[in-house]
N, C-alpha and C positions, 0 to 999 in steps of 0.2 A: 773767720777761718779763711788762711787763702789758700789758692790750689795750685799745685807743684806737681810736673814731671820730670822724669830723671831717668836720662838714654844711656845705656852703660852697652861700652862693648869697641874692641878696637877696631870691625868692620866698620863700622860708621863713621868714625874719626876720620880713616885711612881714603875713604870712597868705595870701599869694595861695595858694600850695600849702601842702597838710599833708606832713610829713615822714613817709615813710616806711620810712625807711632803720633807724632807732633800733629801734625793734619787730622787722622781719626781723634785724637784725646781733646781738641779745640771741639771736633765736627759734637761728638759724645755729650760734651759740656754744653754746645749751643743751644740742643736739642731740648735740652732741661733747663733753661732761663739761668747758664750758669758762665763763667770765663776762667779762662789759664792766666795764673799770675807770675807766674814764672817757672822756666825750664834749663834745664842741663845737659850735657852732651858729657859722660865721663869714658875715658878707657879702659882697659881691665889690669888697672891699679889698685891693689888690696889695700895700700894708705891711704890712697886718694878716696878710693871709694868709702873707706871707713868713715874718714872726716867728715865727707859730706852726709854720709847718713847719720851720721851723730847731729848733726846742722837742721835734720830733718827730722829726728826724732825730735829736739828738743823745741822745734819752730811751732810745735801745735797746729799746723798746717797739713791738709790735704794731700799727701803725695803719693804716685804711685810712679813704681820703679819697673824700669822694663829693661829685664837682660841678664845674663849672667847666675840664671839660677839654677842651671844645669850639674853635672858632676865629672865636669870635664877640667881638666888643670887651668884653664883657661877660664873657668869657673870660679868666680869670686865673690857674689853678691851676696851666699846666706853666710859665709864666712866673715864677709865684713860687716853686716847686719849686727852678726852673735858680737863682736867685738867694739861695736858701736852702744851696744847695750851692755859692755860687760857680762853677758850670758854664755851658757856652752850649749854647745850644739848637742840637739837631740831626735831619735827619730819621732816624729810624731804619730800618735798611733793610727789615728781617722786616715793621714796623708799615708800611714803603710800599708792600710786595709785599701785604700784605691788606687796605689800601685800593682800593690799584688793583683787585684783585681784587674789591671790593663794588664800586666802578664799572665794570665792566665786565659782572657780574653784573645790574646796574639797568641797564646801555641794552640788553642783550642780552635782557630781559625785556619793554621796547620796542619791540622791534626797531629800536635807533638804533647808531649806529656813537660809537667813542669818539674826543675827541681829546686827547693828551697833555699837549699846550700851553695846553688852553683857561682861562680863570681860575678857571669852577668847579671842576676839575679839581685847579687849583693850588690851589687856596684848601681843598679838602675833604684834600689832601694835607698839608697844615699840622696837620692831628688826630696826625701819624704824626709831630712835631717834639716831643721830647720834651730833657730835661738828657741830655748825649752817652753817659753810662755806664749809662745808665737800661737797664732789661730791660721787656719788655711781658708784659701780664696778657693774657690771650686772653678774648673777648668773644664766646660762644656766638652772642647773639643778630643782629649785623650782621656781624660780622668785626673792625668797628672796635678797634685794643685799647687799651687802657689801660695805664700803665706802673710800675715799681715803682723804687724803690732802695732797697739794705738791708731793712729790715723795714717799710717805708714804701709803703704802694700807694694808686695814685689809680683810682678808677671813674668812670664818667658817673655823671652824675646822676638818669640815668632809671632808677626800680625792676625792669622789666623787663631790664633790663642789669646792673646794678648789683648785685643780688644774686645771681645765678649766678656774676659775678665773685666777689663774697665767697667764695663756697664754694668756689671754686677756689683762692681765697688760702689759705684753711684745711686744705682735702685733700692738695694739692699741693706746699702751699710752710713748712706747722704743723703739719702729721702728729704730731709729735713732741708736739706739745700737748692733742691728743685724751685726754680720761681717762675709764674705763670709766666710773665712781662720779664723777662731780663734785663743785662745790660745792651738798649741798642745806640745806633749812633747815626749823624745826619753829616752830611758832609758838602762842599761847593768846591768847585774846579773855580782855581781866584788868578785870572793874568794879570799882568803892571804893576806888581808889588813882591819887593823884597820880605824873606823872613824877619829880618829883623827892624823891620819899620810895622809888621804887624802884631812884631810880640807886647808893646803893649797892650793892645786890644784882647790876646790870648789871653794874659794875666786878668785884664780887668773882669773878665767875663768867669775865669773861675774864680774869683773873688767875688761876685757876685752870685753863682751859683753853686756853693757849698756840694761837693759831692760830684760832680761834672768834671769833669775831664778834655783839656781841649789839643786835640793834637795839629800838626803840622809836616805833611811829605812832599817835599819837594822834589821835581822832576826837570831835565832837563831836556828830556832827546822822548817823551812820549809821542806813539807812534800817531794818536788823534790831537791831544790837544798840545801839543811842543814842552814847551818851555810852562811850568805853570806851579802853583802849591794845592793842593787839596787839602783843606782848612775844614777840619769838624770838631765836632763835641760828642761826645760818648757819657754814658748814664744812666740813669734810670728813668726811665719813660714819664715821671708825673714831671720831670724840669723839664727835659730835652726839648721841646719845643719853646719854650722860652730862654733858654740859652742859645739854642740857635737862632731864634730872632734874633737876638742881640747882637748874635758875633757877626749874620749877613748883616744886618742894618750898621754895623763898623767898618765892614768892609766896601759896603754901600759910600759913607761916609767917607773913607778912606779916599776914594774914587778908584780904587782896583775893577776891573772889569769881571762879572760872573758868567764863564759858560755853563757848565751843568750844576746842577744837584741832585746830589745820590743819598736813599735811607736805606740804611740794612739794619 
């Protein structure tokens, strides 16, 4: 199973907001011996955003969706969800009983009295209309929740909400995905060599190690070591040290010069 996020919202696109969903949901995962295999940035596009949730429905992959679940016209995500599933929109009853319950909570704080019928009322109850077979994500910080299908979960948008649900997604509902040791990674600051004079080395080494991962970033204007690639291997901890011998002892070989070496 791999694990997917998916940023919806045309703040973000635009610059008005910074995203900071991408950063907590890596931090989340790291925490639990787990990694982001890939993410999204969409706008509030009801075709667009359909497509890709259909992409996600059908990927059997991990994802959680952040944005757009409110009841604002500008609101598109449980709409495109219900349409990505072929489903109609429903109120769900758990997600009405803990709305009402944050309205009732807010006039009683007031001291105003509620009314069942009023439109804000109706209209704040539309958050709890989700695709009919949907389950809810529970939402520590208002009550409000968010909803899931399959492996598929939507959050708010707001960071203060949004990422407490993640952990619930993860605790709760991917237990099973928690790894003591995760994926980590060994890396060396490499001068006097070109990428492409060490990409056979990269190949040779993930061909020899099944499951390893070897990357390459190169820099040009770094502020300590200038001009350089930082050359690692990523994995699972019972190779990683034997991959990375490999690839310094190539690089070794090579006669590239090593300043540092970094484990995270």
């Amino acid at each position: 199973m791999k694990i997917g996020l998916i940023i919806i919202g045309d703040e973000i696109l635009s610059g008005k907001r910074q995203d900071k969903h991408l950063s907590a949901f890596i931090e989340l995962l790291a925490e639990r011996g787990m990694s982001l295999d890939w993410a999204q940035y969409l706008g509030d596009d009801r075709e667009h955003i359909t497509a890709q949730l259909q992409q996600a429905f059908a990927s059997g992959d991990l994802v959680i969706s952040c944005g757009g679940i409110g009841a604002t016209p500008d609101d598109h995500t449980r709409q495109a969800a219900a349409a990505a599933l072929g489903q109609d929109l429903a109120l769900h009853p758990q997600a009405r009983q803990l709305i009402w319950q944050r309205i009732c909570d807010m006039a009683a704080e007031k001291g105003e009295t509620v009314d069942p019928d009023h439109p804000d009322t109706l209209r704040r109850l539309e958050m709890g209309v989700f695709p009919k077979d949907a389950e809810i994500v529970p939402n520590p910080f208002n009550k409000i929740p968010g909803f899931s299908y399959g492996s598929v979960y939507f959050v708010p948008g707001f960071p203060v909400m949004a990422h407490p649900m993640m952990a619930w997604v993860l605790d709760h509902k991917h237990a099973d995905l928690h790894r003591v040791r995760g994926v980590q990674e060994k890396s060396l600051i490499v001068k006097g060599a070109m990428e492409a004079s060490l990409t056979p080395l990269m190949e040779a080494v993930e061909n020899d190690f099944p499951g390893i991962k070897v990357f390459s970033l190169p820099s040009v204007d770094h502020p300590q070591w200038g001009r350089h690639i930082e050359l690692g291997v990523k994995g699972e901890a019972a190779q990683l040290d034997a991959a990375y011998g490999a690839l310094k002892s190539g690089v070794i070989e090579f006669g590239a010069s090593i300043s540092t070496e970094m484990v995270r």
